[in-house]
MMTF fields as JSON, N, C-alpha, C and O atoms, coordinates in Angstrom:
{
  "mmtfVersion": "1.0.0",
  "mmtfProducer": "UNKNOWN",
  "numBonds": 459,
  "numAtoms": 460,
  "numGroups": 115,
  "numChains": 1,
  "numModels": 1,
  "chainsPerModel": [1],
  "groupsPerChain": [115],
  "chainIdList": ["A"],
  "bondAtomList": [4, 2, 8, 6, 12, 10, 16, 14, 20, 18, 24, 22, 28, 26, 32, 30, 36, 34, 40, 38, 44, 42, 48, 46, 52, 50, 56, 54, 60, 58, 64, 62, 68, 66, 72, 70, 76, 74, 80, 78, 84, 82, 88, 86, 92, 90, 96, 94, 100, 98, 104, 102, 108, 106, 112, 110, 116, 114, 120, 118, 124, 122, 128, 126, 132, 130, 136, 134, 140, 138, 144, 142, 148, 146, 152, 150, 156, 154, 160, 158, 164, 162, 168, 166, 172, 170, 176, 174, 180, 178, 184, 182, 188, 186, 192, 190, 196, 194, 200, 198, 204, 202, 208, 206, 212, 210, 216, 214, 220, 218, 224, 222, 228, 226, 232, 230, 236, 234, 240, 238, 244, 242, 248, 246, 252, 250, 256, 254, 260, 258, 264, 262, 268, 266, 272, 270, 276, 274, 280, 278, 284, 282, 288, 286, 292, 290, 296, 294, 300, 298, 304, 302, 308, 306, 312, 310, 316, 314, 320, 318, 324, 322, 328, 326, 332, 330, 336, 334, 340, 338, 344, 342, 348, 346, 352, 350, 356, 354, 360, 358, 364, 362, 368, 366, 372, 370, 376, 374, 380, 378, 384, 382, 388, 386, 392, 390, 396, 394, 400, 398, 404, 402, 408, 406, 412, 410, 416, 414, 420, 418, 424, 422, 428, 426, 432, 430, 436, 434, 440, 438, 444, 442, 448, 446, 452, 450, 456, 454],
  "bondOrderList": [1, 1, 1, 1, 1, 1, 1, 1, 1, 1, 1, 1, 1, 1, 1, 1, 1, 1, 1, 1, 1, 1, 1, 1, 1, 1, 1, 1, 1, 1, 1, 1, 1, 1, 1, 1, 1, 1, 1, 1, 1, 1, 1, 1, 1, 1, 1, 1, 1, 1, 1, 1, 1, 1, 1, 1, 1, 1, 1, 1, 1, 1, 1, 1, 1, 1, 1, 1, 1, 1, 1, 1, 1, 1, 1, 1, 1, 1, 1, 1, 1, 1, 1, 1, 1, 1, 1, 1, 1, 1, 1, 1, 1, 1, 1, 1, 1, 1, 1, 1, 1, 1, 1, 1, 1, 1, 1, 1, 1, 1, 1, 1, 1, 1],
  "groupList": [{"groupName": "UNK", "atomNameList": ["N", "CA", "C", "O"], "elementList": ["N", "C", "C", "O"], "formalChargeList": [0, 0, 0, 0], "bondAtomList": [1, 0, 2, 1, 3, 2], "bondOrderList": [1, 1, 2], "singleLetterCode": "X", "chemCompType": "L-PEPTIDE LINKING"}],
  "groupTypeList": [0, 0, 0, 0, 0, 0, 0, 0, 0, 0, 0, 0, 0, 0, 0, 0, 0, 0, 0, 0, 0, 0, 0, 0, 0, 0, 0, 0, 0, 0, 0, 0, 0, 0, 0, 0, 0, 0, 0, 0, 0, 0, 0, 0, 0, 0, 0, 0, 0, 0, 0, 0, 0, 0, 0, 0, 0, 0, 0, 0, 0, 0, 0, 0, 0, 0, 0, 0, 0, 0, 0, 0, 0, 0, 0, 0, 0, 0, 0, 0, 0, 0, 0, 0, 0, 0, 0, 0, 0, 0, 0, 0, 0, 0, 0, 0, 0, 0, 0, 0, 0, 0, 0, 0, 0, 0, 0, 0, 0, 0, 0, 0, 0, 0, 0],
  "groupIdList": [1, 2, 3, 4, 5, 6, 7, 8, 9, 10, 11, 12, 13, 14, 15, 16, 17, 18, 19, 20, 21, 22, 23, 24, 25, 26, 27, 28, 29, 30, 31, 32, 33, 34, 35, 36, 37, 38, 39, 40, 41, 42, 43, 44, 45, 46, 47, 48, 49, 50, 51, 52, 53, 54, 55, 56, 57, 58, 59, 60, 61, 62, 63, 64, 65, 66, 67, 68, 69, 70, 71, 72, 73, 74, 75, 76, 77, 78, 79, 80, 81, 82, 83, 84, 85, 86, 87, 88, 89, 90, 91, 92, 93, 94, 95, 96, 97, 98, 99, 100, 101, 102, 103, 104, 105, 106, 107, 108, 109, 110, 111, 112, 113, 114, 115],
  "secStructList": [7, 7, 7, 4, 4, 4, 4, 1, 7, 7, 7, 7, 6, 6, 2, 2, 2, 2, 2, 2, 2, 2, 2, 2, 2, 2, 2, 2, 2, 2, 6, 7, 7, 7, 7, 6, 6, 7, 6, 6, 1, 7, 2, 2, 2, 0, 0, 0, 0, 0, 0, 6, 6, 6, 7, 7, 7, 7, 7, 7, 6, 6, 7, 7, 7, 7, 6, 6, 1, 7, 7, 6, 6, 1, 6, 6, 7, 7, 6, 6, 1, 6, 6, 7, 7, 1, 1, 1, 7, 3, 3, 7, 6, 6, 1, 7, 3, 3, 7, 6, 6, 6, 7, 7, 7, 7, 1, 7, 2, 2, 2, 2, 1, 7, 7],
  "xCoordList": [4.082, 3.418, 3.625, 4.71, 2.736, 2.923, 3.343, 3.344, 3.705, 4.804, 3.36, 2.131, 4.321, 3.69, 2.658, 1.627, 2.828, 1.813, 1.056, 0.235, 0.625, -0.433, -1.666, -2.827, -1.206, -2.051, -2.164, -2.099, -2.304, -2.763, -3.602, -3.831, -4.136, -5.294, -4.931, -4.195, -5.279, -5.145, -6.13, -7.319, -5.425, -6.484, -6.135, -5.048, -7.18, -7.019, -5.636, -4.998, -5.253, -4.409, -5.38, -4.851, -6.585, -7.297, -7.542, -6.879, -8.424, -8.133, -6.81, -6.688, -5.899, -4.339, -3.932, -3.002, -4.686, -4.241, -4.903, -4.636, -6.192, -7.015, -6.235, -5.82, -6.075, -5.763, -4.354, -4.284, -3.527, -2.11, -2.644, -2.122, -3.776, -4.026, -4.83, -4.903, -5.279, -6.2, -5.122, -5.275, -4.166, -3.262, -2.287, -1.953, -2.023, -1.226, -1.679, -1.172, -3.169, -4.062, -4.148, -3.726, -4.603, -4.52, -3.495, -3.485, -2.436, -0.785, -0.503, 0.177, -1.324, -1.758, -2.384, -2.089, -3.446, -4.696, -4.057, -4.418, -3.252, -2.858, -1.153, -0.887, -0.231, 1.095, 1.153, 1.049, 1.264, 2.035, 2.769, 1.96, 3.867, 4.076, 3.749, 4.385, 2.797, 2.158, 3.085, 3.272, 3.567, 3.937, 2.99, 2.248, 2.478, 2.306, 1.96, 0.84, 3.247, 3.383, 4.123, 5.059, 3.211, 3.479, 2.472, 1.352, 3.853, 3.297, 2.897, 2.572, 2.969, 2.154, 1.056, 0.76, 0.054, -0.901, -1.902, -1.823, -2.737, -3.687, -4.209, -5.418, -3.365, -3.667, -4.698, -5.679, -4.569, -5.693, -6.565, -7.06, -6.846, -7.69, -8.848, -10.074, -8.287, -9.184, -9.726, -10.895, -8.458, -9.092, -10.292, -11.362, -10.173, -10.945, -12.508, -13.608, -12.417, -13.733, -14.477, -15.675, -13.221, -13.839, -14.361, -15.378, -13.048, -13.037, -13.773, -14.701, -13.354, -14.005, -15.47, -16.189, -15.985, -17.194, -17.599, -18.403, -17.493, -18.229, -18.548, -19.378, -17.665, -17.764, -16.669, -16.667, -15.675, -14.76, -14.896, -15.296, -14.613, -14.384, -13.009, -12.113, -12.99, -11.473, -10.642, -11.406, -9.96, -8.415, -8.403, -8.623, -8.248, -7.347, -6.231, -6.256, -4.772, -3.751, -4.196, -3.15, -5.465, -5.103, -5.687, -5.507, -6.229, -6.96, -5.528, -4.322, -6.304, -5.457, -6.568, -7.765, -5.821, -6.921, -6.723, -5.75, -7.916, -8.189, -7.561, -6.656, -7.871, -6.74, -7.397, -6.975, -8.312, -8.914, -8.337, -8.831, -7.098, -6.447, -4.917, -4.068, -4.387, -3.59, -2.582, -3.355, -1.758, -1.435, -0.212, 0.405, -0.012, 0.794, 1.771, 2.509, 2.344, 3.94, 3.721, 4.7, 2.557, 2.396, 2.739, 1.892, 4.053, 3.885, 2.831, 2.907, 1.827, 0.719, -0.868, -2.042, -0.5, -1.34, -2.25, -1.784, -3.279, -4.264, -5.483, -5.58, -6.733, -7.672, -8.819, -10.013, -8.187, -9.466, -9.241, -10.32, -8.159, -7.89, -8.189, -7.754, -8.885, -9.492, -8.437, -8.579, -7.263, -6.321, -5.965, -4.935, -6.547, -6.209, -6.74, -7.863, -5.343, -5.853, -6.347, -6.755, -6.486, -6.82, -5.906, -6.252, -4.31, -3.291, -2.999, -1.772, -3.405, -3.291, -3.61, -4.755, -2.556, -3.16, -4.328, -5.146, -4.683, -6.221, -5.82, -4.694, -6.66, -6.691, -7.36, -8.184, -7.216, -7.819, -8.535, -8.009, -9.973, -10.286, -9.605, -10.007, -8.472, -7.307, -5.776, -4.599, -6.561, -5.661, -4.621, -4.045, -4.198, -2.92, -3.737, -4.893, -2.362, -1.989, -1.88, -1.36, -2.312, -2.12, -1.715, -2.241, -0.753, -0.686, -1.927, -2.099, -2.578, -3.671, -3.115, -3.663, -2.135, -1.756, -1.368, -1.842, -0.647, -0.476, -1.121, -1.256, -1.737, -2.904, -1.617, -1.988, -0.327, 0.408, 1.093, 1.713, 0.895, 1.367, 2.346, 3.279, 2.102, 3.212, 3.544, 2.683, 4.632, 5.421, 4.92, 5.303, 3.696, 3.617, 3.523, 4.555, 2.44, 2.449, 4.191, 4.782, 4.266, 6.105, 7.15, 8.018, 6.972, 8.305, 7.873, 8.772, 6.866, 6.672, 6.955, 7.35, 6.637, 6.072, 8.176, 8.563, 9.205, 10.66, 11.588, 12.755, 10.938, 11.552, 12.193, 12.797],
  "yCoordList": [17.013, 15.715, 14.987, 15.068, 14.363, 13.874, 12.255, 11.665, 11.89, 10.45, 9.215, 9.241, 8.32, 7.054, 6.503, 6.155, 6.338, 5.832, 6.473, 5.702, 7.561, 8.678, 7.677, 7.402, 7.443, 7.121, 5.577, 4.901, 4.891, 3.253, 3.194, 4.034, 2.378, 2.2, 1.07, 0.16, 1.033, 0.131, -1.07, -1.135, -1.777, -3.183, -4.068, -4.167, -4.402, -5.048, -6.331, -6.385, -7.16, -7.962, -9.638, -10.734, -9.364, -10.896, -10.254, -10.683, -9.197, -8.492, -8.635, -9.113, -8.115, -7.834, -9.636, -9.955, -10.626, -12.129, -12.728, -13.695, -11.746, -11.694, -11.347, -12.02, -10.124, -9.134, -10.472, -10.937, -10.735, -11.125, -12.556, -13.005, -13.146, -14.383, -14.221, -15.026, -13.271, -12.808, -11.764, -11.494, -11.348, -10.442, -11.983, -12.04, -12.767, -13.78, -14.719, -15.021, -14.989, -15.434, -14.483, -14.931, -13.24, -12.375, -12.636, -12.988, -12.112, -12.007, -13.406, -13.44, -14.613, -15.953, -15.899, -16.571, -14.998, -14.485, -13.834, -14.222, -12.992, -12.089, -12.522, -12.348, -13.131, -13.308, -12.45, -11.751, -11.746, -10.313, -10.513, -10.409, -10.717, -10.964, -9.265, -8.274, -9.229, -7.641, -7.621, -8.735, -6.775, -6.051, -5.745, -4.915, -6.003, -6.106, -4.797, -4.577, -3.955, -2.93, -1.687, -0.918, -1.889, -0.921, 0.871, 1.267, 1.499, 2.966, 3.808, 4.994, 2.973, 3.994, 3.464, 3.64, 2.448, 2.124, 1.507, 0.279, 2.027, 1.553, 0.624, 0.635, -0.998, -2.183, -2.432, -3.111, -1.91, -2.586, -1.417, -1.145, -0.839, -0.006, -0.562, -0.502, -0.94, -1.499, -2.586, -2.671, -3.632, -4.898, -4.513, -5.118, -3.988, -3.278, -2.681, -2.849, -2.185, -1.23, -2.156, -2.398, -2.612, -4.036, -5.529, -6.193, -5.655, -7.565, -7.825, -8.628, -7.191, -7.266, -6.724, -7.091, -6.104, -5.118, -5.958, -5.409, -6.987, -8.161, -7.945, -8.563, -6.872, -5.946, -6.608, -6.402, -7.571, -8.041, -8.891, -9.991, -8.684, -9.92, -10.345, -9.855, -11.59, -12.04, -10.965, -10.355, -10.702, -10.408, -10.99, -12.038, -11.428, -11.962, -10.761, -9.546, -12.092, -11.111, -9.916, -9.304, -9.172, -8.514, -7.443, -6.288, -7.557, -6.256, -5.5, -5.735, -4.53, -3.788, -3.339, -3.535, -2.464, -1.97, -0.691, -0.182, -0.183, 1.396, 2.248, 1.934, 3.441, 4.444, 4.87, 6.012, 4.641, 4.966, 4.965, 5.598, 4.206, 3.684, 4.314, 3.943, 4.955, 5.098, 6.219, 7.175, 6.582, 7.237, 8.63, 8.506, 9.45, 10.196, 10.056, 11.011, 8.786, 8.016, 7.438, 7.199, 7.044, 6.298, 7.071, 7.862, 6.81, 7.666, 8.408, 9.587, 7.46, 8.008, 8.517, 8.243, 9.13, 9.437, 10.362, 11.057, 10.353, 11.313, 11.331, 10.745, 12.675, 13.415, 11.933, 11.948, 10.967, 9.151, 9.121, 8.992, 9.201, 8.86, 9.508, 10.598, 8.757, 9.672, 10.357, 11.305, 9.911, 11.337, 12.271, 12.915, 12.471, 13.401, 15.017, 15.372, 16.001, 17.476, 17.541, 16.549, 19.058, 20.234, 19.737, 19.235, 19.979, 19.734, 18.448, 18.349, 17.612, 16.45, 15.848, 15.551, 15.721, 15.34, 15.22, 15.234, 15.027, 14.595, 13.586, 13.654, 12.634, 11.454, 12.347, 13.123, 12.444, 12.518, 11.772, 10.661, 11.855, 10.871, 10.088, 8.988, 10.705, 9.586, 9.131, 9.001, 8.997, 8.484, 9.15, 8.441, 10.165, 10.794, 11.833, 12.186, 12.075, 12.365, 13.556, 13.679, 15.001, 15.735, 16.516, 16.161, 17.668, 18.605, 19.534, 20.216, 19.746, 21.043, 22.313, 23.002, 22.57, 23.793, 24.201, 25.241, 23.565, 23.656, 23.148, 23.905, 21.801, 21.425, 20.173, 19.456, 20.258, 19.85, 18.205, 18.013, 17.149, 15.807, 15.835, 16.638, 14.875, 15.097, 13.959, 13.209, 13.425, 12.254, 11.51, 10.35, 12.232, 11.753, 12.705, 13.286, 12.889, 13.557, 13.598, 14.413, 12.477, 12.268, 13.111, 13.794, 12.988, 13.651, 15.213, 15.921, 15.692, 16.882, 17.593, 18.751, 16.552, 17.543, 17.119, 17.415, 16.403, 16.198, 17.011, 17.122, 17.66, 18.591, 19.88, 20.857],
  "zCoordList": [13.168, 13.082, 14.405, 14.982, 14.84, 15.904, 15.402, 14.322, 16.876, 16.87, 16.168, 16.229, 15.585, 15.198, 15.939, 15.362, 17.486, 18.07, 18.37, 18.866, 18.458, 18.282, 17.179, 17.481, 16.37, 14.803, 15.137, 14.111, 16.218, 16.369, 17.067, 17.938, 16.893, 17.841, 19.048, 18.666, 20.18, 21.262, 21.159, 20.848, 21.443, 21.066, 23.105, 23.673, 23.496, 24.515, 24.559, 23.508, 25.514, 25.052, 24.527, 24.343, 24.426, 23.637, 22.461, 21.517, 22.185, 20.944, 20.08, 18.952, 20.884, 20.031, 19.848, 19.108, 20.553, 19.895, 18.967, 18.252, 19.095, 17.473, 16.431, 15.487, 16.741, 15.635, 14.981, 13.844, 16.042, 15.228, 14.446, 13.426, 15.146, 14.118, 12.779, 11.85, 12.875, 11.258, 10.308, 9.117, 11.085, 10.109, 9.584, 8.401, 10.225, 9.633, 8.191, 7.111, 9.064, 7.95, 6.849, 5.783, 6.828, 5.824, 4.556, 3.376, 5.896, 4.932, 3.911, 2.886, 4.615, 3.422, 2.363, 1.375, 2.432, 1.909, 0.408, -0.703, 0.611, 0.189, -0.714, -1.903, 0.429, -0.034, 0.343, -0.665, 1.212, 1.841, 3.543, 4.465, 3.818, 5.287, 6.045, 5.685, 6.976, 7.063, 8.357, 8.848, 8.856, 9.917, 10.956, 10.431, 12.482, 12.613, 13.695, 14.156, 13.992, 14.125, 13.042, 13.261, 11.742, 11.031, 11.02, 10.696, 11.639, 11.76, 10.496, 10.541, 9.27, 8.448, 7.892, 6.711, 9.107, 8.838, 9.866, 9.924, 10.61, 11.555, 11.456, 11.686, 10.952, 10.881, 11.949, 11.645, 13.28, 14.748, 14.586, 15.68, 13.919, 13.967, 12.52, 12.604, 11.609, 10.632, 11.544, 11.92, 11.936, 12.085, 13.453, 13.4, 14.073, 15.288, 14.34, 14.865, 13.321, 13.175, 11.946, 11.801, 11.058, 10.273, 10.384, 10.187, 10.821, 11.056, 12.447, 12.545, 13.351, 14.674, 14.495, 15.424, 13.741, 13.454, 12.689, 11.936, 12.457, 11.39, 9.897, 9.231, 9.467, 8.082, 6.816, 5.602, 7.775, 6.815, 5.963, 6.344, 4.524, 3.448, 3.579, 4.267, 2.607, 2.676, 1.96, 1.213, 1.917, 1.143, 0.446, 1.052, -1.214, -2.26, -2.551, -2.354, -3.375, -3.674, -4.692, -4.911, -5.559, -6.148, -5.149, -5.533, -4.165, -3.1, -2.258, -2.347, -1.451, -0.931, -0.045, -0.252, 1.374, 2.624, 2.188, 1.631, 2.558, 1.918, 2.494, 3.267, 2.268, 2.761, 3.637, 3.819, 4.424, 5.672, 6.802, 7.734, 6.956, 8.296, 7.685, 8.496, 6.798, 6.611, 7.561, 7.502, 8.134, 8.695, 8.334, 7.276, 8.901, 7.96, 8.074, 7.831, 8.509, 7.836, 6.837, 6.13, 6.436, 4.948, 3.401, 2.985, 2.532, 1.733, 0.725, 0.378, 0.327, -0.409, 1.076, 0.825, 2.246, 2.922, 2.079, 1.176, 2.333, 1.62, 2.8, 3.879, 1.789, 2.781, 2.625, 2.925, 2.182, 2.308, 3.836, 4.416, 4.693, 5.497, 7.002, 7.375, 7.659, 9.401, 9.897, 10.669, 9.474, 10.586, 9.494, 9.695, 8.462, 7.674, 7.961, 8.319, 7.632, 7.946, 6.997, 6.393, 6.473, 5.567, 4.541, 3.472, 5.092, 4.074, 3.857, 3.877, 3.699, 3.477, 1.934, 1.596, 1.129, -0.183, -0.331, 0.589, -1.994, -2.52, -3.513, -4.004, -3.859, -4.917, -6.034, -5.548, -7.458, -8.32, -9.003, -9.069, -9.831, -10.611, -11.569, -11.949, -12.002, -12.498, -11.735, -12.072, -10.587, -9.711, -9.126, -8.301, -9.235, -8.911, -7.782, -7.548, -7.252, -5.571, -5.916, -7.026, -5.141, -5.503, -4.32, -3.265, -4.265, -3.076, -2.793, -3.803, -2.119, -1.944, -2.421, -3.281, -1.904, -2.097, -3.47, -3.927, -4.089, -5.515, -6.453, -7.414, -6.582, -7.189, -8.247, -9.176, -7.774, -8.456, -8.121, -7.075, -9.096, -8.829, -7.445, -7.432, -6.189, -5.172, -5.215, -5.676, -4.861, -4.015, -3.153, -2.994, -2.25, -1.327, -0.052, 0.284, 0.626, 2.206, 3.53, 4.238, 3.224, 4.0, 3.2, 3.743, 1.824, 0.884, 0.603, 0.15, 0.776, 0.889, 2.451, 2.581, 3.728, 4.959, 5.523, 6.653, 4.398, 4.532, 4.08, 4.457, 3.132, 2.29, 3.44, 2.998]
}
């Protein structure tokens, strides 16, 4: 697996004073204090292809950001997600995470690729 910053996206430095004033607002939005450099999730890469891309709705607390930006430090990483391989979990229609290879409930992409 390659390192954390591999999986972020670069945001200019007026961009990246975007990005930190709409993740703050968000984290209001929401009740969530977000991290701002969190590696198991391409926060500047959503806000870059969404919010900046004029695609964003608000956040209320019962939403969540899709697994599109998720990265493979994130424990529930799955194949929703652009840096996803081959082996990269699958979501089922009843929600559960599954390994490819076994077809069997996982933990999670991190607690399997730790083992």
């Amino acid at each position: 697996m390659r390192g954390p910053d591999a999986y972020q996206t670069r945001l200019t430095p007026d961009q990246e004073n975007l990005y930190r004033k709409w993740l703050t607002a968000t984290g209001k939005d929401t009740g969530i204090k977000y991290d701002p450099d969190d590696a198991s999730y391409d926060m500047r890469g959503y806000w870059a292809d969404v919010v900046a891309g004029g695609r964003f709705k608000r956040m209320g607390k019962a939403q969540h950001f899709p697994d599109t930006y998720k990265t493979p430090y994130h424990p529930t990483f799955s194949r929703e997600s652009k840096y996803a391989t081959d082996d990269a979990p699958y979501w089922t229609s009843d929600d559960v995470l599954r390994d490819p290879l076994t077809n069997e409930p996982t933990p999670g992409y991190i607690h399997e690729t730790n083992k």
